[in-house]
N, C-alpha and C positions, 0 to 999 in steps of 0.2 A: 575634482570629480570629473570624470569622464563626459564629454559633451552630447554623447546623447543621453546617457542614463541621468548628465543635468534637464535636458527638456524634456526627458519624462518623465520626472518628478513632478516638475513643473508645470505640465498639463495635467497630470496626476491630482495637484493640489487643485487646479481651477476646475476641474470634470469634479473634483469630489465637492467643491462649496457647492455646484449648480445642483448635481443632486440630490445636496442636502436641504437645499433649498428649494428642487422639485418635490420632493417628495413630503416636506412641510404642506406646497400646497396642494399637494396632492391629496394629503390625507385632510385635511377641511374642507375641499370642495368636494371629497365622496360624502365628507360627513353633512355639507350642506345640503347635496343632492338627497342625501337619507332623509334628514328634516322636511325637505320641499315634500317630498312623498308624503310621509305621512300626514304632514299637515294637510292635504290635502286629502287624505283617507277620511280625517279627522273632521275635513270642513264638512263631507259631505255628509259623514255619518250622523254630525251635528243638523245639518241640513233635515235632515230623514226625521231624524225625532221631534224638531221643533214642529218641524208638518204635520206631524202625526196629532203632536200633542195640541195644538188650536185647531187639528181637524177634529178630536176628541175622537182617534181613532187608538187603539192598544200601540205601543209601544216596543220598539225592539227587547227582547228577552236575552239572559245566559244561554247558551246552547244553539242558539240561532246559525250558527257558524262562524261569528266574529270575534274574534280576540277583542273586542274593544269593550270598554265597561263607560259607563254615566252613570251621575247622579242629577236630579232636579229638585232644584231649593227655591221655594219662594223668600221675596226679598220686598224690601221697601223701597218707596220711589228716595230716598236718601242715602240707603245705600246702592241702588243703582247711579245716580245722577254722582257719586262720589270714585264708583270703579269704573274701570276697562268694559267696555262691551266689549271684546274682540283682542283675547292674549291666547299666546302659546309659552309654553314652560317644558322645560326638563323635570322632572322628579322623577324621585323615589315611591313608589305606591307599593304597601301591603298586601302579598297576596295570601290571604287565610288556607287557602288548601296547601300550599308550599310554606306558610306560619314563616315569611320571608320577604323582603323589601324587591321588588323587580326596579328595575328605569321603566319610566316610559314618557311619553311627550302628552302634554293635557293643554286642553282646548279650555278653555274660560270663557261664555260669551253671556250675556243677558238678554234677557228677550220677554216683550209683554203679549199677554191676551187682548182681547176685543174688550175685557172689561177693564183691564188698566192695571193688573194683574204683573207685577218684574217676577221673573225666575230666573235663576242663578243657572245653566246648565254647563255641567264640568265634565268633559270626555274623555278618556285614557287609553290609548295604544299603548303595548309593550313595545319597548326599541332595545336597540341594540346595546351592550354593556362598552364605555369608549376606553375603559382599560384595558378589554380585551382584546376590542378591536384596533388599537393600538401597538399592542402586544403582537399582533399574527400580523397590521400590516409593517411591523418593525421586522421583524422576523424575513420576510419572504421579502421584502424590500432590498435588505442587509447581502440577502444571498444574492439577490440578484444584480446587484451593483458589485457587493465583489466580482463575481463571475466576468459582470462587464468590464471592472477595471483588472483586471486578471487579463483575460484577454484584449481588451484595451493596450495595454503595458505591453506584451507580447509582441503585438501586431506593429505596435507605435516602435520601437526598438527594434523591429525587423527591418519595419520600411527605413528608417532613418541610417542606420549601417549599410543600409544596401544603395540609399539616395550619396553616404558618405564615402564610399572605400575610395574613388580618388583623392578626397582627402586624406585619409591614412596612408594612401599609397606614397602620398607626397608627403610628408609628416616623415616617415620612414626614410623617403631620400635623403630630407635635410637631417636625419639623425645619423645617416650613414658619413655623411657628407666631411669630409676632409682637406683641408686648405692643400692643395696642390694633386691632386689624387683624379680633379676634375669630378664631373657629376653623371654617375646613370640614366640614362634613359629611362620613361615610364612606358611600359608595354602598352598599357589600356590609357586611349586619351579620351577622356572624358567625352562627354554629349553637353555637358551643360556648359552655358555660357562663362557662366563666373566661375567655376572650375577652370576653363580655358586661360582665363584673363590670369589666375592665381598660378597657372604650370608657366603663363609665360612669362609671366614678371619676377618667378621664384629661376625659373635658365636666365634670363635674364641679369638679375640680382648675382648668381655666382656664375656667369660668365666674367662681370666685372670683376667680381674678388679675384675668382681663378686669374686674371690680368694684374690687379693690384697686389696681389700674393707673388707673383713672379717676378714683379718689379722691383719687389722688397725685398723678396731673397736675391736678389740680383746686387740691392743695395746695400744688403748685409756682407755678402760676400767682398763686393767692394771698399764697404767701408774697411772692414778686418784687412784687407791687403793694405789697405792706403794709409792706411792707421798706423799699424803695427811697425810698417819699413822706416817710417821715419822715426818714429819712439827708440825704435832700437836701435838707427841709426847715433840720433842724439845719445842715445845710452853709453853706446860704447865708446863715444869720442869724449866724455864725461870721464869715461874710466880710465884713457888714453890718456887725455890730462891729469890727471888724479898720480899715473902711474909715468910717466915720461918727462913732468918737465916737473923745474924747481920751482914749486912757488910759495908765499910765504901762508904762515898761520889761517890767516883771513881769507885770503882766497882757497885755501883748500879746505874752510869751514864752509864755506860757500857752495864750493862745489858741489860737498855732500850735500848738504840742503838738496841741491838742485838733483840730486843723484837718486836721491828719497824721494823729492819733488814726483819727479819722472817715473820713479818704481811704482807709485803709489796710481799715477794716471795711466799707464802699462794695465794694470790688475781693474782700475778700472772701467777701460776700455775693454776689457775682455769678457768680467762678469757681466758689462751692459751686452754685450754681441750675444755672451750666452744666454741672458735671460729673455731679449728679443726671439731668440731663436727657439727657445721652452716657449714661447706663448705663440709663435709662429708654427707650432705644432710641427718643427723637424726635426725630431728626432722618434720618427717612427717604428723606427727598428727595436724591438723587445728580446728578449729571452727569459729562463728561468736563472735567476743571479742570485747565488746565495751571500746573505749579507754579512753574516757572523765574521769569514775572514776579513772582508773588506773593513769592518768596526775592529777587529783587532790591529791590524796594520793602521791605520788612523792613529789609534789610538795609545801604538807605541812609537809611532814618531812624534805625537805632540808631547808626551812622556817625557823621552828624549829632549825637546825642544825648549820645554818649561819646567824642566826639572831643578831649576834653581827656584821655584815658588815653593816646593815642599809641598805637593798639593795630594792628599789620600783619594782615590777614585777610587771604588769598588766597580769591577765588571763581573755582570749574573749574564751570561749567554746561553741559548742551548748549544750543543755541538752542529745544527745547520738551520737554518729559516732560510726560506725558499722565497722571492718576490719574481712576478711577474713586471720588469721593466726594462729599461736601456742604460746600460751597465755603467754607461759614462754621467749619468745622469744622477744616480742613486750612491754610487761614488761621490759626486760632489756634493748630492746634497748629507752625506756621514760625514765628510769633513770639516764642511760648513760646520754643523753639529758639535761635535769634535773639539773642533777650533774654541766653540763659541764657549763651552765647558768651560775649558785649558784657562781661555783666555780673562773671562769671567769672575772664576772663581778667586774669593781672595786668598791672599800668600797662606798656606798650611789649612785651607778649607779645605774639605770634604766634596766629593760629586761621589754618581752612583750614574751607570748604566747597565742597563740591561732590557728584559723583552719580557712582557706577558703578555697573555688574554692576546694574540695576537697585537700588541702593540708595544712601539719601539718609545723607552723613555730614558731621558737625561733630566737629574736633578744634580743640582752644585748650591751650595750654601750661598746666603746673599741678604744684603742689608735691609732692601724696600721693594715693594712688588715695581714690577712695569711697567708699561702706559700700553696696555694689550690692544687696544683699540690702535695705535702708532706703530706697534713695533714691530710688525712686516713689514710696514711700506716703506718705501726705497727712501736711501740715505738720509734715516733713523738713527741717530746714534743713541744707544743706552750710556755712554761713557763716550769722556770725551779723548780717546785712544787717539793719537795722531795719524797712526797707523789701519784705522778703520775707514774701512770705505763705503760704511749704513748701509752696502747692500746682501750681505751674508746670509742675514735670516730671510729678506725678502726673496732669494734665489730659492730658499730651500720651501718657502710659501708656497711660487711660481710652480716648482716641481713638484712637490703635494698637488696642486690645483688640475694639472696637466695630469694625472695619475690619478685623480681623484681620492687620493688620502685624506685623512681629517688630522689634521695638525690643530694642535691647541695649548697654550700655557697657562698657567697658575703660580701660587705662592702661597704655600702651605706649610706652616710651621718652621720659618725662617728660609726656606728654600723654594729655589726657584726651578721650575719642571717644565721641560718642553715632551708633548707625545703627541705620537705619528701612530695612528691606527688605520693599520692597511686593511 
């Protein structure tokens, strides 16, 4: 997930617990505030009638203007000294003209005469319904919290892309960025401090590469000259003996050994140079390569090559597949390929190549699956070939990875399948 629209999730989540948690006590403390009122409506109204009634003066009436209703019960001093002087309640009260239950809040208190005389006196305000009022403050709450985190979300995402674009700006360098190509420049230099510290340590960081990168290819090229002159020096003075002087049985068993020896650390030496060289990212130069010819030629010299194994291959090709790459590259990794069939397969098996769905596949007949977790990496051997140098499929790995192809195998119904989905 993208790093701002992660932190504003994020605050997203912690704005919505507090609201939901304001707004818990929001709606209690209106409702207590409502209570306090009336009870207080309640105290005095109780007030008013008790006075009246020890002054033996009439009584408040219906119609007087008060929503409030009483009853006065005389009681015993057993059940006075047994209740509450002094409750409040919620209930439900009867209202006969609406033949209907209202809420309302009722006062409970006791109170005696000069002659010792307990009355029970019970006062009722109509209140408020708390379903409803639950309901409406759910409601306008709902909306208005969205609106805020709506806008909230907005606002918070504006400022953070606009606090961020040096970061992106640099994010985009390093994704531009290519081992020998050197590094762009960023037009806009930050204001902020850690912004500063992060432009300078990221020039920093690939000044060294750009250094350590040139050293390498410096030492690659070196190596392949210094390598290769004496190999093939030795090679041909192998072959000069081999072909010039008389020698016996043993020693010209020998020889070849040593003539194999040498071929075999020749090819070597060359697949390691090249495969250094695919992950040294130089071979930048691409074109559009159509691969169809290049898998036929392959394909008819390993033919040619192995044609005493008796081996059935089916090729399904269209007439052209177009790849975006570097021709030397994709070349070897079909021969790789190719080879790896040829080589593979047992005497008078079956392989099959060809192309769909955009993807290039090779199957050949085979006894037990792979060790797919081992078998790209370097000098792997699936057999023990004398002639194998364990790095063939790792090269062809290397150049998927560099090209970003998804290379994959399996073993499905005796056979074993390598695919290249470009």
């Amino acid at each position: 997930m993208n790093l701002i629209y992660r932190i504003a999730v994020r605050i997203l989540i912690v704005i919505s617990i507090l609201l939901l948690f304001w707004t818990g006590l929001f709606y209690y403390t209106m409702v207590d505030e409502i209570r306090d009122e009336a009870d207080d409506a309640l105290e005095d109204y109780a007030s008013l009638i008790i006075t009246r009634k020890l002054a033996g003066r009439d009584l408040p009436y219906e119609g007087d203007g008060s929503n409030n209703t009483f009853t006065i019960t005389p009681v015993d001093s057993l059940y006075a000294s047994t209740h509450s002087h002094y409750h409040f309640a919620d209930v439900d009260v009867y209202i006969p003209e609406k033949s209907e239950y209202e809420p309302a809040r009722v006062l409970t208190t006791i109170f005696s005469d000069e002659h010792g005389q307990f009355y029970e006196l019970r006062v009722a305000t109509p209140t408020f319904e708390k379903s409803d009022l639950f309901g409406s403050i759910l409601m306008w709450i709902v909306i208005l919290y969205v609106l805020l985190l709506l806008t909230g979300t907005i606002i918070t995402i504006a400022v953070f892309y606009s606090t961020m674009r040096p970061l992106y700006a640099l994010l985009n360098r390093i994704d531009e960025y290519i081992p020998g190509k050197g590094v762009k420049p960023i037009d806009v230099i930050p204001d902020v401090d850690e912004f500063r510290k992060l432009y300078k340590a990221f020039y920093g960081a690939m000044e060294r590469s750009e250094n350590l990168f040139a050293r390498q290819s410096q030492f690659i090229g070196d190596a392949s000259h210094e390598l290769q002159t004496p190999l093939a020096i030795i090679g041909n003075r192998v072959e000069w003996l081999l072909d010039s002087t008389s020698l016996s049985e043993q020693q010209a068993v020998e020889l070849y050994k040593i003539n194999s020896t040498l071929g075999r650390a020749i090819r070597l030496n060359k697949t390691l140079l090249l495969l250094t060289k695919i992950e040294n990212g130089q071979f930048p130069e691409t074109s559009q390569v159509d691969i169809v010819p290049l898998l036929h030629d392959h394909i008819e010299s390993c033919a040619e090559v192995y044609s005493s194994c008796q081996l059935d291959v089916t090729v399904s090709l269209p007439e052209s597949f177009v790849v975006q790459v570097n021709e030397s590259l994709i070349s070897t990794l079909i021969a790789n390929l190719v080879k790896n069939l040829y080589l593979h397969t047992p005497q008078g098996g079956k392989g099959n190549i060809y192309i769909k769905d955009n993807a290039l596949y090779f199957t050949n007949d085979g006894d037990s699956v792979l060790d797919s977790e081992r078998l790209f990496d370097r000098f792997y051997h699936s057999s023990k070939r004398a002639s194998s140098t364990g790095l063939g499929l790792a090269l062809v790995s290397s150049i998927c990875k560099y090209y970003e192809f998804k290379l994959s195998y399996d073993f499905l119904e005796g056979k074993h399948r390598f695919i290249i989905e470009f």
